[in-house]
C-alpha positions in Angstrom: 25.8 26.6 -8.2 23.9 26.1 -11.6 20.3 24.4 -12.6 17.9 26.1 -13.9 14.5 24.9 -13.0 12.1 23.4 -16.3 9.4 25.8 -17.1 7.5 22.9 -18.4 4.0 22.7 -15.9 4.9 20.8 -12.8 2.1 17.8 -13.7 2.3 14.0 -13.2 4.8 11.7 -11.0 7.9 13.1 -10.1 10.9 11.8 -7.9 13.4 13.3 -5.8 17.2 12.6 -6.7 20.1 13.4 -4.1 23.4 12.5 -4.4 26.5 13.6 -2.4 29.7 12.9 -1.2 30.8 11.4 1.7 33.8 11.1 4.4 34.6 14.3 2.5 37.0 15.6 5.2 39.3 13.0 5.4 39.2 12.7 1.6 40.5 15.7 1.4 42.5 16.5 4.0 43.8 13.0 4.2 47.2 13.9 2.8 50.0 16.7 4.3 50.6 17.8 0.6 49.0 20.9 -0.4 48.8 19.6 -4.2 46.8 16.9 -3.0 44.6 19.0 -0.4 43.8 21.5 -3.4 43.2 18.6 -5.7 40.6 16.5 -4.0 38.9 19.6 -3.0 38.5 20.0 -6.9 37.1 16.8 -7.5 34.7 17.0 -4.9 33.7 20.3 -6.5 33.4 18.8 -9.5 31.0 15.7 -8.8 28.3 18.5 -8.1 28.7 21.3 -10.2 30.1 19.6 -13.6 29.5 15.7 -13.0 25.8 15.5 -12.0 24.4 18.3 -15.1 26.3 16.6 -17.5 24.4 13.2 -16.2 21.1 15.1 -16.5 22.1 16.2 -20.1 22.1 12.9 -21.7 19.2 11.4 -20.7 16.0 10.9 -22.3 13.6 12.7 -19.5 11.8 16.2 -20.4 10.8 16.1 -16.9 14.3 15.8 -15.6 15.2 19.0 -13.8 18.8 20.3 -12.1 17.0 22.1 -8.7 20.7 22.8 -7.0 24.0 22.2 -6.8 26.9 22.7 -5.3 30.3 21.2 -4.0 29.8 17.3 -3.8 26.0 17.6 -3.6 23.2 18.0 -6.4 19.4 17.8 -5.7 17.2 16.8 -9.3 13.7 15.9 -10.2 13.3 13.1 -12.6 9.9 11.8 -14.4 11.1 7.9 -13.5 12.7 5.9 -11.3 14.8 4.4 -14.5 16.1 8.3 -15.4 17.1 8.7 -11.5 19.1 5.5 -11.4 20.8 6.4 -14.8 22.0 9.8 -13.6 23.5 8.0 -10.3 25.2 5.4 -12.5 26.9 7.6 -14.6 28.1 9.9 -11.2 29.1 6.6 -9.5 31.1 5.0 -12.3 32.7 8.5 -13.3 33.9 8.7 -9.7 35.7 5.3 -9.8 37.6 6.3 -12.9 38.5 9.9 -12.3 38.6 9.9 -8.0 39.1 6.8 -6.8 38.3 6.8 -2.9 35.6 9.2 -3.3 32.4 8.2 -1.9 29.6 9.0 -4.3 25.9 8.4 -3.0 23.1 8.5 -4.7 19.2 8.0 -3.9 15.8 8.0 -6.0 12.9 9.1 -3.3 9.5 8.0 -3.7 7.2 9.3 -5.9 5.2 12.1 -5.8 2.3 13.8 -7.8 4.0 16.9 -8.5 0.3 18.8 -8.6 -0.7 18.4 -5.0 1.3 21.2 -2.8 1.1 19.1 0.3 3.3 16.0 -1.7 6.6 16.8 -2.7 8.2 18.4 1.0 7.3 15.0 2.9 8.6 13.1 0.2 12.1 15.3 0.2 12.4 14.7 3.7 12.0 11.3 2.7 14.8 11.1 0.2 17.3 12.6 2.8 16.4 10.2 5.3 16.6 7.1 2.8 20.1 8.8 1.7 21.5 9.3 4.8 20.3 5.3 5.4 21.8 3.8 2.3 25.0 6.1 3.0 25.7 4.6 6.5 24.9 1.2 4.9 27.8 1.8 2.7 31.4 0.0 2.9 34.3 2.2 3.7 36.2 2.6 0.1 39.6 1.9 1.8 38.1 -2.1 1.7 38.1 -1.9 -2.0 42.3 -1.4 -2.4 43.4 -4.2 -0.2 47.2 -4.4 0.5 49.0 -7.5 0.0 52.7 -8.1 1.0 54.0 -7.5 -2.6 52.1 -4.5 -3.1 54.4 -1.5 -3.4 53.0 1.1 -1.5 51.9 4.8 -2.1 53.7 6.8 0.2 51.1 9.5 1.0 48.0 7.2 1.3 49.7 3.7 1.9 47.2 2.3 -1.0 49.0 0.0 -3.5 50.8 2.2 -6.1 49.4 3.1 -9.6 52.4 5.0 -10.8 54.9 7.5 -9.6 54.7 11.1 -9.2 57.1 13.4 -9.5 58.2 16.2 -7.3 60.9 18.8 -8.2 63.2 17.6 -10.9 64.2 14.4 -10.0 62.6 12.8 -6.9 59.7 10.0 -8.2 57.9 8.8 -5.7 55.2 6.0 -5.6 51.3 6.9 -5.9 48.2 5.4 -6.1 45.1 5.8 -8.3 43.6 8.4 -6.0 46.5 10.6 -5.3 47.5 11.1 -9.3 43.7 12.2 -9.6 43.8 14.6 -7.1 47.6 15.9 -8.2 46.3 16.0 -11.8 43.0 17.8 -10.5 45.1 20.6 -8.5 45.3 22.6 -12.1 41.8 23.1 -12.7 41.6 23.9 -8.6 44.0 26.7 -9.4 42.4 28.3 -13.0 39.0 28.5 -10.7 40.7 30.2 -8.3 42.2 32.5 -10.5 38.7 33.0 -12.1 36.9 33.7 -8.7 40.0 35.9 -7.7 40.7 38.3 -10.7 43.1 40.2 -11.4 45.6 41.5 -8.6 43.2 39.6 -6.0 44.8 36.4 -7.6 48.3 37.0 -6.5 47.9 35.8 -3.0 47.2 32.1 -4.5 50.8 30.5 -4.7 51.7 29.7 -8.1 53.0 26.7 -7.0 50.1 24.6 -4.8 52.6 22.6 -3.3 54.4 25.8 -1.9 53.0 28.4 0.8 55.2 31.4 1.7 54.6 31.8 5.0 56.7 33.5 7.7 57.2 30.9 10.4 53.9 29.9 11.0 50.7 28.8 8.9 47.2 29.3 9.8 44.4 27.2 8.9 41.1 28.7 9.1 37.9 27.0 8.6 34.7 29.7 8.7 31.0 28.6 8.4 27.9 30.8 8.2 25.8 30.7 11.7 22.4 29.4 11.6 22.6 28.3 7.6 22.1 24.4 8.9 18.8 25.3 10.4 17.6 28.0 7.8 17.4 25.3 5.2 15.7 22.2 7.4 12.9 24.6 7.9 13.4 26.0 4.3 9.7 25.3 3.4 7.7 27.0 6.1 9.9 30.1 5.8 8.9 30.0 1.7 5.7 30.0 3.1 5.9 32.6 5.2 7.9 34.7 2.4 5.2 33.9 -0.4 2.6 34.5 1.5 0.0 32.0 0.0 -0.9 28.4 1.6 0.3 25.7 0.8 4.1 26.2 -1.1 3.6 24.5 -4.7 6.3 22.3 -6.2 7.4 25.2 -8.5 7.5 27.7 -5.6 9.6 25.1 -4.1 12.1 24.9 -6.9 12.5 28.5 -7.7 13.4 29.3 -4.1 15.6 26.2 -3.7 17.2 27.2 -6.5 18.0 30.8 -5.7 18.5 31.0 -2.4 21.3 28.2 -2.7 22.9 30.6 -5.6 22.9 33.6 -3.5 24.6 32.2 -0.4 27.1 30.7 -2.8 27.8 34.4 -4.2 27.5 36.2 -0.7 30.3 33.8 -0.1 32.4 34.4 -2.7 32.0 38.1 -2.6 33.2 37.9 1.0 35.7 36.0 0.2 37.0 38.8 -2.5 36.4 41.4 -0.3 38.4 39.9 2.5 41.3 39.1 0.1 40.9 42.6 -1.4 41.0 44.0 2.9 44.1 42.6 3.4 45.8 43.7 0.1 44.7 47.6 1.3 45.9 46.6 5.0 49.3 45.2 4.1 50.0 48.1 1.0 53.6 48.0 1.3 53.9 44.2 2.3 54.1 41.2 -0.4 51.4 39.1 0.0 52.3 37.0 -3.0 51.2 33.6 -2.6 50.3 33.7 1.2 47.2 32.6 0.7 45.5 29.6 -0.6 41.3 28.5 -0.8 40.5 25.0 -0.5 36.6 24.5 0.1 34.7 27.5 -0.8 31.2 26.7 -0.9 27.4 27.5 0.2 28.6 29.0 3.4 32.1 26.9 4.1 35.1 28.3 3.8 38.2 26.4 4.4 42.0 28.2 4.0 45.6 28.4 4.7 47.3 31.2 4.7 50.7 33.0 6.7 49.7 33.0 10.0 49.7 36.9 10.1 47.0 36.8 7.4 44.4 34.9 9.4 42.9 36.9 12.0 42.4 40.0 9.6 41.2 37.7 6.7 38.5 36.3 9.1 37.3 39.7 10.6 36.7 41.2 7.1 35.2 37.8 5.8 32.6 37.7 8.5 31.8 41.7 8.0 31.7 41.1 4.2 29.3 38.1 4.5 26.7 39.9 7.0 26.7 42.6 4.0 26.6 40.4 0.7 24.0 37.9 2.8 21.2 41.1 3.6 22.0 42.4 0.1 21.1 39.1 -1.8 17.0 39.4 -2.0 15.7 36.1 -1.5 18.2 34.6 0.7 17.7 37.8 3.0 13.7 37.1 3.2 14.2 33.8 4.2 16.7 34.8 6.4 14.8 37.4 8.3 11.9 34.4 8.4 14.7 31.9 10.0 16.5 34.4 12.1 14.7 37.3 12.9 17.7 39.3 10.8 18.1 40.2 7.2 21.8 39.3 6.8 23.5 36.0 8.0 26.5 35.7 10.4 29.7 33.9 10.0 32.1 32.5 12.5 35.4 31.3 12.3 38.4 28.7 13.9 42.2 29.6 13.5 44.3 27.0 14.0 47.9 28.6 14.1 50.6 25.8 13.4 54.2 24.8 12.4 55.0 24.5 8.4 55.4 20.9 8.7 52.1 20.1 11.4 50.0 17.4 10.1 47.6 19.1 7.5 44.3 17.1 8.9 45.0 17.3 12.3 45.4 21.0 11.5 42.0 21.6 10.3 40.4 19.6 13.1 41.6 21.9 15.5 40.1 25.0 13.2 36.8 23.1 12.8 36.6 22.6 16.5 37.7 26.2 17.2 34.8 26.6 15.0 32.6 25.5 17.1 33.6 27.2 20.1 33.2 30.8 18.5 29.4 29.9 17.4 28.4 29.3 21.2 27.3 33.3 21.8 24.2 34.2 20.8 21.9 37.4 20.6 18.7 37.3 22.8 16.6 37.7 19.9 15.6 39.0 16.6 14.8 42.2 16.9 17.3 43.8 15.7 15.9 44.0 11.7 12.1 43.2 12.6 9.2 44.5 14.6 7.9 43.3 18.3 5.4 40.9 16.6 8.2 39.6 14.7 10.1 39.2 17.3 7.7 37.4 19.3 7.3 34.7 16.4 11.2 34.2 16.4 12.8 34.4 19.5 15.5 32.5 18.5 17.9 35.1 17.5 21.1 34.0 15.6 24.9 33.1 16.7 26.9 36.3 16.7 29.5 36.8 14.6 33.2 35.4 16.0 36.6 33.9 15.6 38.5 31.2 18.2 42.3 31.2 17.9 44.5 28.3 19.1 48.7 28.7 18.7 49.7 24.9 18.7 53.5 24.7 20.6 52.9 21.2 20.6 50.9 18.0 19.1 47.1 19.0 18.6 46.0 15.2 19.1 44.0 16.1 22.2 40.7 17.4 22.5 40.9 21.3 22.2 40.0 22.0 26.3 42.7 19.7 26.6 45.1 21.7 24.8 44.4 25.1 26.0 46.1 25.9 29.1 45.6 27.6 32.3 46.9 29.9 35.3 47.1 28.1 38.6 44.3 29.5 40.8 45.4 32.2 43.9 43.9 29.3 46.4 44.1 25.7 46.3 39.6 25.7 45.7 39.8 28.7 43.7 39.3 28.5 40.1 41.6 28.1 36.8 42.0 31.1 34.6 41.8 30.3 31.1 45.2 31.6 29.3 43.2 32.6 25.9 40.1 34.5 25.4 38.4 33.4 22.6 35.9 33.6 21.4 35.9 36.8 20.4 33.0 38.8 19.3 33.1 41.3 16.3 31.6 44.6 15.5 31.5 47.1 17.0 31.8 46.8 21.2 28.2 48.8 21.8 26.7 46.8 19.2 27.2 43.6 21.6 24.8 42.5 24.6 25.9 44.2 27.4 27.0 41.0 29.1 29.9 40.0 26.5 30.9 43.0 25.7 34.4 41.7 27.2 34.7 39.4 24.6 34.8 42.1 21.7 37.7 42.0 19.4 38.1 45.4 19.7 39.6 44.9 23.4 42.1 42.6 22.2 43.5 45.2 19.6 43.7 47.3 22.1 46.3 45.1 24.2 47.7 44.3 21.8 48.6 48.3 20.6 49.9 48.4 23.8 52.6 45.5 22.4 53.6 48.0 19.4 56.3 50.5 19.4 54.4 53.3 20.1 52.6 51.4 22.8 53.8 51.7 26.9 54.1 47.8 27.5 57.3 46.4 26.0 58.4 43.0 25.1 60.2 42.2 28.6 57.2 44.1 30.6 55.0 41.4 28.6 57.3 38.8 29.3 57.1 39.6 32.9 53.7 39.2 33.2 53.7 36.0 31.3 56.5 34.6 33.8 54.7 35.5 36.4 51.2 33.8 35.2 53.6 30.8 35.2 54.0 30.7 38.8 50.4 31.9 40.2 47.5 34.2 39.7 48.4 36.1 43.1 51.8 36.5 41.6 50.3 37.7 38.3 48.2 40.1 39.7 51.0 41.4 41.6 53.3 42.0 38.2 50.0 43.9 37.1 50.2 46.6 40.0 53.8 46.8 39.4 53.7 47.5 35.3 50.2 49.4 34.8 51.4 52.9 36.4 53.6 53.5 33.3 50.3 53.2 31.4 48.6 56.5 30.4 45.4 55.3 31.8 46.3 53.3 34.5 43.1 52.2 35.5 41.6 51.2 32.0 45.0 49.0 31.6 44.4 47.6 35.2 41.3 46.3 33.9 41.7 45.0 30.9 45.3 42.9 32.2 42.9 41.2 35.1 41.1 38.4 35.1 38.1 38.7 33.1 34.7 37.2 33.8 33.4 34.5 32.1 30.4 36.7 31.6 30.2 40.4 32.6 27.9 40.3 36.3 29.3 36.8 37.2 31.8 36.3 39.8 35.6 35.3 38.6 36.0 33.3 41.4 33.2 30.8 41.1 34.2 27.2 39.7 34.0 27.1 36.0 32.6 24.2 33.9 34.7 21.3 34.0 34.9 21.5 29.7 36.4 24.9 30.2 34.0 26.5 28.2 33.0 29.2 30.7 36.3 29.9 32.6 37.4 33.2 34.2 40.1 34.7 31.1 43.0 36.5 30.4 43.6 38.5 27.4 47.1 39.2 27.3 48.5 35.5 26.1 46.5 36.1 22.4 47.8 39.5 22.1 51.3 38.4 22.5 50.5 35.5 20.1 49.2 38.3 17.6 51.9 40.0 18.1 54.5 37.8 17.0 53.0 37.2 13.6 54.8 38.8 11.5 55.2 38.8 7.7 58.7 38.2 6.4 60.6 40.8 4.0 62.4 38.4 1.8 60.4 38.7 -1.6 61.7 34.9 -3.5 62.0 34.3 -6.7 58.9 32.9 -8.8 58.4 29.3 -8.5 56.8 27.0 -10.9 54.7 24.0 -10.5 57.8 21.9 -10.8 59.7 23.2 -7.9 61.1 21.0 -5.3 58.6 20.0 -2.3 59.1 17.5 0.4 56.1 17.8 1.8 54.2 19.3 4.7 52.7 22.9 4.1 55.7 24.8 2.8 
């Protein structure tokens, strides 16, 4: 994020400017080609960060002022409602030349004196609200590019062709407008990575965007900081409470804006590195060249695909990094503490574990909503970081920190509770046991409430220890108890009595093989939620999934940029 705030007096009339991109997801991930993926993330990156400053620069406004930006988004002050207009022209048109099919929405809000304290939060709330109006007001950009019956097609977007692409050496294929901006754009989305991920850090990110070394399987993982939504709709109150003085004034307002939005982007990034950084210390004497590719990495999204094996540590060190880069970052922690009732932030996480060739978008639908599922734990409050008062004034506490996984066998078109899968239940009106565990806490186990403790990730590694050489459960005693969960929980249960005496504890490996409670001091055999949000568990099924991720030994040769792809994520 960039914008510097004007240190010119905050006098006179002044009006909000918000513009952002829209239908972003399936902009992005409306292709299966990486190149394209990486690509229109780019642009999208680029309509906030480079487009909308470089709009700002050329007009004839002293008052004009850059409060934040970020990927696809930009928030300015302008003196007139000419100057706001001006900078959303110049945004708009330069999105139909350079990314065609990227929705680019601009609003001027109302004006404002910029002297009274009490003015300019109502009339930002107004500018969302008009945004968010004149954005669902919008045409969908696909009615723009109708197809007639001579058209010749793009093959990757179906929108009338433009030109050709190539791939490899030879193959041309037909493209439209939009998808040789976003291949063209895949360049500069690789130099930034490089930038953000120097030196050594960099050689996870294939050399070759349309080309993932993976092992078998591909993860995608889409991880989002808990609680950030809400920090910033209440952003001004918690100024207030920060600064300490009445009413927040416009240049309060701006210098927190601005900072606190440029230290959630770093925390991010620095997580981010430290994660990447984890798993090169973790994996020593593996090769993790180009195993790993960022697509959205911004405010508190992060969006990646990586070799399967890579995803689960990646995400554990990412949310440990971001709870530490968050408290350590001074503003965004105050505000924080105000919002939360905690200095530091927490992130969760959705791993979506697929086939090479599964549809990329479907793919990250299933991580988003696995996303969703981990955030559902909370803590009881915030008084971890604060005192009793403190607590009292925010009893809301804050998501804990978590990861959902999913291994997709099959299509992921359904609903994620209709994909998961369950044990038949030891009676005809007993329940279903869930056949995954997620989500699963992290930190340490007696740093959880007492009631999900369960649920820590530190159980499941150690199941899934038990899977490794050294471990007493092997691969057909495993297998065992997966054929029997087949047939029946009674018959499940039974393979358990039959396997744990060969454990060196038998009664710690008793319990953690059983069913599990949905949460510790309910009863497994009550009816769960129909959703299957709240189910009776087992553990076993992930570990085994874990278990069989496994990084290949086959180091290949270096590819270029020109190698052959035919698509999917390769």
């Amino acid at each position: 994020m960039n914008g510097e705030p004007s240190p010119t007096e905050h006098t006179g009339r002044r009006h909000w400017v918000l513009i952002e991109t829209g239908g972003n997801q399936r902009y992005i991930f409306g292709s299966n080609r990486l190149r394209h993926v990486v690509g229109a993330s780019q642009l999208v990156h680029e309509v906030g960060t480079e487009w909308v400053p470089t709009a700002v620069g050329r007009l004839d406004d002293p008052d004009a002022t850059v409060v934040m930006t970020a990927s696809g988004k930009a928030l300015l002050l302008v003196g007139t409602l000419d100057a706001g207009r001006a900078v959303i022209r110049e945004v708009s048109c330069r999105a139909l030349r350079e990314a065609p099919g990227l929705q680019v929405t601009g609003v001027v809000g109302p004006p404002f004196d910029a002297a009274d304290p009490t003015a300019h939060e109502p009339a930002r709330r107004e500018t969302y609200e008009l945004h968010a109006e004149v954005r669902a007001a919008r045409r969908d950009p696909l009615q723009r590019d109708r197809v007639f019956p001579w058209h010749r097609l793009c093959r990757d977007s179906g929108q009338p062709a433009a030109d050709e692409e190539r791939y490899g050496e030879d193959e041309l294929v037909a493209a439209s407008a939009g998808v040789l901006a976003r291949s063209d754009a895949r360049h500069r989305a690789r130099r930034r990575l490089l930038e953000q991920l120097p030196g050594e850090l960099g050689d996870v990110v294939p050399a070759n965007t349309d080309v993932l070394r993976q092992s078998g399987w591909a993860a995608v993982v889409h991880a989002d900081g808990n609680g950030v939504g809400g920090l910033f709709r209440g952003f001004i109150d918690h100024v207030t409470a920060v600064a300490g003085t009445g009413p927040v004034d416009l240049a309060t307002h701006l210098r927190y804006q601005r900072l606190v939005s440029a230290e959630l982007e770093t925390a991010t990034w620095d997580a981010v590195r430290d994660a990447v950084a984890a798993l090169r210390d973790q994996r020593a004497g593996e090769e993790l060249t180009g195993r790993l590719l960022p697509i959205v990495v911004g405010g508190d999204d992060v969006t990646l695909i990586c070799d399967a094996a890579l995803a689960v540590p990646f995400v554990r060190a990412f949310a440990e990094g971001f709870a530490r880069h968050t408290a350590a970052q001074p503003r965004l922690s105050a505000i924080a503490r105000q919002a939360t009732g905690h200095g530091g932030l927490t992130a969760s996480a959705g791993v979506a574990v697929v086939k090479p060739h599964h549809p990329f978008g479907a793919a990250y639908e299933l991580a988003e909503a696995l996303t969703v599922s981990a955030k559902r734990f909370r803590s009881a409050d915030g008084s971890a970081d604060g005192s009793a008062d403190e607590t009292r004034r925010r009893p809301q506490g804050r998501s804990l920190a978590a990861f959902d996984l999913h291994v997709a066998h099959a299509a992921t078109l359904q609903d994620l509770t209709l994909l998961r899968e369950h044990t038949e239940p030891a009676a005809k009106c007993g329940p279903q046991v869930a056949r995954y565990a997620g989500p699963y806490l992290l930190g340490a186990v007696e740093d959880l409430p007492v009631e999900l403790r369960h649920r820590s990730v530190e159980l499941l590694d150690e199941v899934h220890g038990w899977l490794d050489r050294a471990g007493w459960l092997s691969t057909a005693q495993a297998h065992a108890l997966r054929e029997a969960a087949d047939r029946s929980l009674a018959e499940y249960r039974h393979q358990v009595g039959l396997t744990v005496p060969r454990a060196p504890d038998p009664d710690r490996a008793g319990t953690l093989l059983d069913v599990q409670p949905p949460t510790l001091g309910t009863d497994t055999g009550r009816q769960p939620p129909t959703d299957g949000t709240d189910a009776p568990f087992l553990r076993l099924f992930d570990a085994m999934h874990l278990h069989g991720l496994r990084l290949d030994t086959f180091v290949p040769a270096p590819s270029t940029d020109r190698s052959a792809s035919k698509g999917g994520i390769r």
